[in-house]
C-alpha positions in Angstrom: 0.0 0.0 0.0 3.1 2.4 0.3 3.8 1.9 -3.1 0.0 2.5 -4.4 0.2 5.4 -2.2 3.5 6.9 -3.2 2.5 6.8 -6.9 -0.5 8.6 -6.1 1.4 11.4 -4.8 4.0 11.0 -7.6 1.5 11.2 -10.0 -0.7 14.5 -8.6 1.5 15.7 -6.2 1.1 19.8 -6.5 3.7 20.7 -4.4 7.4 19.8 -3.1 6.3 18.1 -0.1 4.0 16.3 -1.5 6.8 14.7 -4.1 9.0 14.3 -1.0 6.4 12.5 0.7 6.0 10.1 -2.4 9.7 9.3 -2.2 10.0 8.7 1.2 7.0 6.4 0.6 8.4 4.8 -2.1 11.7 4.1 -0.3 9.5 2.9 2.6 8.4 0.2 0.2 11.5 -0.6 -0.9 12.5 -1.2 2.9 9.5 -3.2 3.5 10.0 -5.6 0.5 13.6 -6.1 -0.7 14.6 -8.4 3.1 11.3 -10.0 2.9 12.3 -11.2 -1.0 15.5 -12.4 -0.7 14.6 -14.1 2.4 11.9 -16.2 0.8 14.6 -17.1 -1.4 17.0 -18.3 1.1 14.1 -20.1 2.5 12.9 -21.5 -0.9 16.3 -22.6 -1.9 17.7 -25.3 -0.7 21.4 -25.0 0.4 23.4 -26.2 -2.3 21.6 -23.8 -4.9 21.1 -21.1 -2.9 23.8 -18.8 -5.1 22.0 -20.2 -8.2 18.5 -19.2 -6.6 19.8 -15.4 -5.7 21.7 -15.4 -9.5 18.2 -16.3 -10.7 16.3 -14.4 -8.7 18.2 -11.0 -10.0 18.2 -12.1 -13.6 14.1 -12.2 -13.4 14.0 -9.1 -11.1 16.7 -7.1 -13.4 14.8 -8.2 -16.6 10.9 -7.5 -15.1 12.7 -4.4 -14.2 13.8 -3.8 -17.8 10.3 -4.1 -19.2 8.5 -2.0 -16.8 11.6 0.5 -17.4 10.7 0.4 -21.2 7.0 0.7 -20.5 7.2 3.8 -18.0 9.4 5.4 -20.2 6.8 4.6 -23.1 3.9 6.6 -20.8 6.1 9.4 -20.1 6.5 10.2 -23.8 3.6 9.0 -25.0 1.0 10.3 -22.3 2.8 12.3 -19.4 5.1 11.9 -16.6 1.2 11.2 -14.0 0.5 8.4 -16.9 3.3 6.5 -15.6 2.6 6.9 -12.0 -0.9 6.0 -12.4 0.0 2.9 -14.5 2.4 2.0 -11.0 -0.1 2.6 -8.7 -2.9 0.1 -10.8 0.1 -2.5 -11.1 1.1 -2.5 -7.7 -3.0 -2.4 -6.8 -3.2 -5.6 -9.2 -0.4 -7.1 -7.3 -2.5 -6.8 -3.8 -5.4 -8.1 -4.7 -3.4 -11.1 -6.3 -1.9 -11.4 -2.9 -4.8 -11.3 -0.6 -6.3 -13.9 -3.0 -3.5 -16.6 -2.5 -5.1 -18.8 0.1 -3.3 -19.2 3.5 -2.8 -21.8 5.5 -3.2 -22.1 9.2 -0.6 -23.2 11.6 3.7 -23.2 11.4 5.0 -25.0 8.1 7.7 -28.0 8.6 
């Protein structure tokens, strides 16, 4: 949600504290997600791949990086510089919804 909400601001921020705010909230996301990834890789992993898993790992986050790279840049040109914040802020709404759909289970894994 701090990334849906820092693309908001991005996007119709009017002032400088209100693009401020949408970096610090965006950074805030970054904090939030980046230990929790590369610990479910570890986790994932099992210890004899577990180099190969991270090498992986930042070949698929480096190239989904690409794309959304070429597509933001695509918006900024095409539509505006808020085109490409709004397009963030549906993806990243996308993403939660997909999340809160993925059933749980109850209980410690072994």
């Amino acid at each position: 949600m701090a990334l849906i909400a820092a693309d908001l601001l991005l996007a119709r921020g009017q002032s400088l504290f209100a693009v401020f705010l949408g970096i610090a909230l965006w950074g805030l996301h970054m904090g939030l997600t980046q230990g929790v990834l590369s610990a479910l890789v570890a986790q994932a992993a099992p210890s004899r791949l577990r180099g190969t898993a991270f090498g992986v790992f930042g070949l698929v986050t480096g190239l989904a990086a690409l794309v959304a790279s070429v597509l933001a840049g695509v918006l900024w040109e095409t539509i505006g510089p808020a085109a490409t914040f709004f397009a963030g802020a549906g993806f990243a709404g996308l993403s939660l919804i997909a999340f809160l759909a993925i059933p749980r289970k109850l209980g410690a894994s072994g």
